[in-house]
N, C-alpha and C positions, 0 to 999 in steps of 0.2 A: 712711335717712339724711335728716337732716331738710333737707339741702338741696338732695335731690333731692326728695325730698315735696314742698318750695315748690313747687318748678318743674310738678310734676302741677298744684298747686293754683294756680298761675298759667294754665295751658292749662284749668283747668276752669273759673273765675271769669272768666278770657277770655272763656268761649263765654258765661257768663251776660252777662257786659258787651255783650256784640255782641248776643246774641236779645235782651236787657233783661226776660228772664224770670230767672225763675230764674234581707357575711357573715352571718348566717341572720335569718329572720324570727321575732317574738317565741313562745313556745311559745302564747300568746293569740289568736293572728292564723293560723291556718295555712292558712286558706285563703285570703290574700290574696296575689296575685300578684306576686311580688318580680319575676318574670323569671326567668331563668337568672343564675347567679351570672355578671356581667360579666367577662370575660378583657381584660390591658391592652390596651388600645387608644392609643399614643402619641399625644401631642398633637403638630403640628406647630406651632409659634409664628413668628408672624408678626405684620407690622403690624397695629392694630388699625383696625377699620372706621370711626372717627370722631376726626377731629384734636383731639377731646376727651380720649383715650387714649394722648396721645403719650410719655406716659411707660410708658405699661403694653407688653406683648407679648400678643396676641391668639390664639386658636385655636374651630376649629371640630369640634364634637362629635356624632356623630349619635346619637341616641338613641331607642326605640322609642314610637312615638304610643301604643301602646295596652301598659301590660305584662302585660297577660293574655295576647298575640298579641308576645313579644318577638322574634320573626322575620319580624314582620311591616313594615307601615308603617314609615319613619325620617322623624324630624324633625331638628332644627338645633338645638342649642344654642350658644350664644355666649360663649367663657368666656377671663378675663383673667388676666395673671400678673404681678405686682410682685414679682424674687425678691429672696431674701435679700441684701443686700451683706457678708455674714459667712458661708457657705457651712460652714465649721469651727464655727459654733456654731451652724446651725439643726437645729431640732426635726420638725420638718414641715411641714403646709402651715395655713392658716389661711383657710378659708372666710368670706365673709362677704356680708350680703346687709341690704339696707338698709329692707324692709319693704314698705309698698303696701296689698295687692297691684296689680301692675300697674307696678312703676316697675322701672327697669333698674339692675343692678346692675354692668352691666360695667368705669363709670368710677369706684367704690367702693374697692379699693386706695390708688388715688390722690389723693381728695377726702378720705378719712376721716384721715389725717396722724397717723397710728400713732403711738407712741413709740418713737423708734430701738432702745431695746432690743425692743420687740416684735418691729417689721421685722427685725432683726437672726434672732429666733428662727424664723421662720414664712417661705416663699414666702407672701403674703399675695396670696389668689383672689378673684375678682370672676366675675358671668355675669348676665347678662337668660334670668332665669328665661324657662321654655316660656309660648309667647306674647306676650313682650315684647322689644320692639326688637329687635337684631341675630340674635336666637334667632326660629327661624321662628314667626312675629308674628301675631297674632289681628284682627279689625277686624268691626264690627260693620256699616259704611258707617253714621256716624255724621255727620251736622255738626257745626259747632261749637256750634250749638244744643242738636243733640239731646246732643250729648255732657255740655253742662254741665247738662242737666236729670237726664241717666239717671244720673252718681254724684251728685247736690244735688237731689232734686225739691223742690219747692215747701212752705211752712211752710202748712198746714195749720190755717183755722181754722173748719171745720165739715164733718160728714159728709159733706154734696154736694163739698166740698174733694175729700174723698178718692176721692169717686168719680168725679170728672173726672180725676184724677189717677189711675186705676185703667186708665182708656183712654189716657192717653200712655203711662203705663209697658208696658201689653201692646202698645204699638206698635212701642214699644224691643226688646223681647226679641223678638215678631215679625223685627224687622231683621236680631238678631243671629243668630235662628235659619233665614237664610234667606241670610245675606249667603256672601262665598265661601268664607269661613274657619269655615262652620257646622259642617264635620267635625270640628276641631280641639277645639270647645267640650264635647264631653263627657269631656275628656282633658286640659284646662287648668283641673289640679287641686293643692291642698298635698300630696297625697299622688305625685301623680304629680311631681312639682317635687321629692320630696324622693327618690324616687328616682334624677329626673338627679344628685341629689347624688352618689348615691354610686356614677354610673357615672363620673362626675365625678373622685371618690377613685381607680374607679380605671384611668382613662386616665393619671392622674398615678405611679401606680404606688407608692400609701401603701397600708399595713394600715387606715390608721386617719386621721381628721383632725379638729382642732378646727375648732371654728365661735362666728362671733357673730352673733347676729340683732337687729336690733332694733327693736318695731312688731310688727308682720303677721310679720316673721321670727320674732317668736321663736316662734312659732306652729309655722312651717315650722319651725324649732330641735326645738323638741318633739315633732315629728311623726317628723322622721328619729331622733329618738336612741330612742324609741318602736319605730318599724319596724328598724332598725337599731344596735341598742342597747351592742354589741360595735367599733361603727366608726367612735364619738363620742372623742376624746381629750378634749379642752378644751372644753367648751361652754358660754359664755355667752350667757343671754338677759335682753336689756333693753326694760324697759318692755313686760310679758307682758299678752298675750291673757288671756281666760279659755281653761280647754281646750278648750273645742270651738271654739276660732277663732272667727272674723268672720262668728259669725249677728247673726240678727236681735238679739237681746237683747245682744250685746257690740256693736252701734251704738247701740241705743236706752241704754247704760247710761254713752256720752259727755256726755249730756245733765246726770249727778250729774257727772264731772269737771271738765265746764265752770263748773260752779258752786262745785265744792271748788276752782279754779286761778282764776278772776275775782277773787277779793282780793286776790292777788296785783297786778295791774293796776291796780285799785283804787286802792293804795296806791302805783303808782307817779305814775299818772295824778293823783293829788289833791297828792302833792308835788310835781310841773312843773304846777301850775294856771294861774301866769304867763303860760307858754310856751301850753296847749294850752285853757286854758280850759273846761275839761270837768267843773269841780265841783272843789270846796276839800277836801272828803272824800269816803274810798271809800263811802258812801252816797249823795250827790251823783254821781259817777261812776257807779254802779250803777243809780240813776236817768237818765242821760245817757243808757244803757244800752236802755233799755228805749222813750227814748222815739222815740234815732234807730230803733230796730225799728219800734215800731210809723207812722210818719213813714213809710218804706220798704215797708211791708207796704199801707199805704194807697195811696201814690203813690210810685213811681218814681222818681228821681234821679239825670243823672250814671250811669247806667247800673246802678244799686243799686237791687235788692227787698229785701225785710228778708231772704229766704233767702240771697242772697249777703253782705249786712251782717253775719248770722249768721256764714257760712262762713267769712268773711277773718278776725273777729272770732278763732273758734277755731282757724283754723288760725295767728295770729299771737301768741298768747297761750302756743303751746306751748313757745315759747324768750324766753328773759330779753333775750337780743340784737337782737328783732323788736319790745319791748312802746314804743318810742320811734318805731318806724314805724307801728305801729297808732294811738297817739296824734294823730299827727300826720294820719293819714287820717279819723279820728272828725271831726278839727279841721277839715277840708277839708268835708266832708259837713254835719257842722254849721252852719257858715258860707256855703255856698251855694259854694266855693271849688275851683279843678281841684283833684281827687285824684293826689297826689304817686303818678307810672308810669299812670295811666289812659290816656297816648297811646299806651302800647303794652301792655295787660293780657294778652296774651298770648304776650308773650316774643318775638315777629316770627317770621316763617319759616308755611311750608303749615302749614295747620290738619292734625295724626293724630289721628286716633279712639284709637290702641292704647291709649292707658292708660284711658277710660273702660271700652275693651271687653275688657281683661285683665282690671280690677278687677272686674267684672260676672262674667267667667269662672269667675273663684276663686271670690269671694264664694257667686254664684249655683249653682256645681258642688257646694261643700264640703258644702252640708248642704241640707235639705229646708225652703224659709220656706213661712211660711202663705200656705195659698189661698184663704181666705175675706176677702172683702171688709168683712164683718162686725168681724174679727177686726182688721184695721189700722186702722178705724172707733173700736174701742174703744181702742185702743193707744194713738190719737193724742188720744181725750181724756182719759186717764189722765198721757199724757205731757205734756199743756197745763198741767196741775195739777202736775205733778208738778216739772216741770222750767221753773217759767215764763220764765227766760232765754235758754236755748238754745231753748225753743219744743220744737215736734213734727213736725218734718221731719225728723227720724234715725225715727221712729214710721212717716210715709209709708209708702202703699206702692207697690214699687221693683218693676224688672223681674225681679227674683228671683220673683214671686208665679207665675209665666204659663212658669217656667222649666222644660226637660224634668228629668223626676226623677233623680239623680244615678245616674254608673255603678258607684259603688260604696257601702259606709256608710262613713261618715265613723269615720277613726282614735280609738280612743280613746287620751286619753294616760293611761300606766300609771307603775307605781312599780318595773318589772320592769325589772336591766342597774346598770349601774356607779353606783358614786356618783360622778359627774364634773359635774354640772349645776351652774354659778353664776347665779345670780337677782338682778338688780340694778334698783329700780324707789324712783321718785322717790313723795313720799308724796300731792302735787298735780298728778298726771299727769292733763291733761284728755280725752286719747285714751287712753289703756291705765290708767282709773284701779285705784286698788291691790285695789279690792276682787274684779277679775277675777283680778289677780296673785295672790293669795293663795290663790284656788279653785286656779291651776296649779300656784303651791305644793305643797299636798295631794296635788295629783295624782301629782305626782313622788314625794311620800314622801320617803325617805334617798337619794333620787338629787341631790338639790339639798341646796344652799342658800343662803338669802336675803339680800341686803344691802336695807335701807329706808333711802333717803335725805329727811333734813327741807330738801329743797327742791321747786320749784315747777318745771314745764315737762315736756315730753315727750322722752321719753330722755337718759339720764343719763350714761353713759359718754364722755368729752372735750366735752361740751354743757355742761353746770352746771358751777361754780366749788369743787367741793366736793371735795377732795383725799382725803378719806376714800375716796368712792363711788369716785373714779379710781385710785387706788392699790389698792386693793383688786380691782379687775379686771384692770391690768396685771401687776399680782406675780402672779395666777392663771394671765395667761396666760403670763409668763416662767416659772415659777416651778414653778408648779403647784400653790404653797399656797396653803389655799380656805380662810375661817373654821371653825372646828369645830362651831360651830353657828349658828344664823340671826343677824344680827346691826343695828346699827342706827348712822347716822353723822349725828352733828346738825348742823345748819346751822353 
């Protein structure tokens, strides 16, 4: 949910402000450890653990750390309930989970402000995935420093770059793999997350449940209707991963969206030129662009490098309702002026590590990045050329490289199980741009299909103004009717 995303992205641009750095398994898969098929296990509902959830009813789930060994170890899941206020017309229950990795999903029910006929059909579920927050919680013993370095490292502009940057990130993953929660790290996985799903399913005591994901979820989306392909009702995912999730090449591949979603901004920013003074045209703007970077990338400001200039850059760019607060921070930076929230960049309260050292979990568990030094050397000067606005700090390389090797392969997603999948991704997505979407597309086959929306920003579904793309997911999930074939909704 994108505004829980902020809030990550406020506790990670924080730490740069403060350092001034930076039912059965697929006939495909048989040998992969489902566990034992889970018997109900009732939830007890109860308040929830943060007067953030006051609307929700909370419960706690124990689930197995390892499911190869489902008898073995239990962890905590953390998992929330908004139920229906229509009992005589709900359908079942409605999963949902806001993306990341690393951000909690338990107060999700409640911040995402459904449409009454939805709530109406669905007890509408929320939970912080394994490892994060209220669910027995991962930590790497980070600072606020190191934290904002290990998901943002430094924009890279020369080989020796990368190689100084080779020794903080093995220091990183050294922590994590040493800190107290090191046991937990080869099990805080998408694969393992989508099986709390559907012990999740069935504590609740459904055959079956729809889900939305969207971001990082719909990845998890993907991965359980894949593993569990018979216990998916409803599933939408917005704004799609490629299918192998959140490797190396689906961060490096932000760097084309940020540049397909910046004329966007462009054009708004050049029509308040009055107000913000950042160029009369999206070319001027574009230029403004490049040169507060490089300004930042040289000398420091105000507690901005060009890699957090960068960050806030693309993380404010991803919604239409943010691109009036970026302006106005450009405008502050520019002028030598306080940056409108820089007295408190990281939302007040103790610095937690959890979300840099959840998102490192996943990221770094899911799949195998390169180990060669050589190899994010070249990466990054392919991706200076390649991508010269976002720069090459998505290229870096990260404490993924120094990471233990994973305890499983990574899921493939298949076209095998029901046609139930709705695909719904905007066509200027700067984080999940389309062109990964479309590879998931495929992947799915006739289990999906697609809606393309012709607007700008990072997830689509109640975010953009576009009636088409919304209506067209809520009748799916009231409803159940899906387009008959792939389809497209113009601005």
């Amino acid at each position: 949910m994108r505004r829980i995303w902020l809030a990550a992205l406020a506790v990670t641009v924080g730490a740069a402000l403060t350092s001034g750095v930076s039912q059965l398994a697929t006939a495909g898969t048989p040998s992969r450890p489902q566990g034992s098929t889970p018997s109900r296990s009732p939830l007890h509902w109860g308040a929830c653990p943060s007067p953030t959830e006051a609307a929700l009813r909370c419960a706690k789930l124990a689930v197995p750390l390892d499911y190869r060994h489902p008898d073995g170890r239990k962890i905590k899941v953390e998992v929330s309930r908004l139920a229906s206020g229509k009992p005589a017309e709900k359908r079942g229950v409605l999963l949902l989970n806001p993306g990341g990795p690393g951000l909690p999903g338990l107060p999700v029910p409640a911040l995402m402000k459904l449409p009454q006929k939805v709530r109406d059909r669905y007890d509408v579920i929320g939970f912080d995935p394994r490892g994060v927050g209220h669910s027995t919680p991962l930590t790497c013993g980070f600072t606020a420093a190191q934290g904002g370095v290990a998901a943002n490292p430094a924009n890279p502009g020369s080989a020796a770059e990368v190689t100084k940057q080779a020794g903080i990130a093995k220091s990183l993953a050294a922590r994590c793999n040493t800190s107290k929660t090191a046991d937990l790290l080869p099990h805080i996985t998408t694969e393992n997350t989508a099986r709390d799903m559907d012990r999740i399913r069935a504590a609740l005591g459904v055959p079956k449940i729809s889900y939305y994901g969207e971001s990082y979820g719909t990845y998890l989306g993907a991965v359980y209707t894949t593993l569990f392909p018979h216990r998916g009702d409803r599933v939408v995912l917005d704004s799609s991963l490629p299918p192998e999730g959140y490797d190396v090449e689906a961060l490096r591949g932000q760097g084309a969206g940020f540049e397909t979603r910046f004329p966007d901004f462009g054009k708004f920013a050049a029509a308040a030129d009055r107000q913000y003074h950042l160029g009369s045209t999206p070319a001027a703007v574009r230029e403004k662009y490049f040169q507060l970077a490089a300004r930042f990338d040289k000398k420091p400001a105000q507690g901005y490098d060009g890699t957090t200039f960068r960050v806030v850059t693309a993380g404010l760019i991803r919604s239409q309702s943010d691109l009036a607060g970026l302006a106005a921070i450009w405008h502050a930076l520019d002028t030598n002026q306080p940056v409108p929230g820089s007295d408190d960049p990281g939302g007040g309260g103790a610095y937690s590590d959890n979300y840099p050292a959840a998102y490192l979990g996943v990221i770094c568990g899911d799949s195998r990045w390169p180990t060669s030094l050589a190899t994010y050397q070249h990466n990054v000067a392919v991706d200076r050329v390649r991508h010269p606005m976002y720069g090459a700090f998505t290229a870096n390389i990260r404490p993924c490289a120094f990471w233990p090797a994973p305890a499983e392969p990574r899921v493939k997603i298949t076209d095998r199980g029901p046609s139930n999948v709705l695909m719904v991704q905007n066509l200027r997505d700067p984080a999940t741009p389309l062109s990964g979407a479309l590879r998931t597309r495929r992947a799915l086959g006739e289990r999906a299909r697609m809606v393309t929306i012709d607007q700008g920003g990072h997830v689509a579904y109640l975010v953009g103004p576009n009636t088409c793309g919304n209506d067209t997911v809520t009748d799916y999930l009231v409803t159940g009717k899906r387009p008959a074939h792939d389809s497209y909704c113009p601005a």
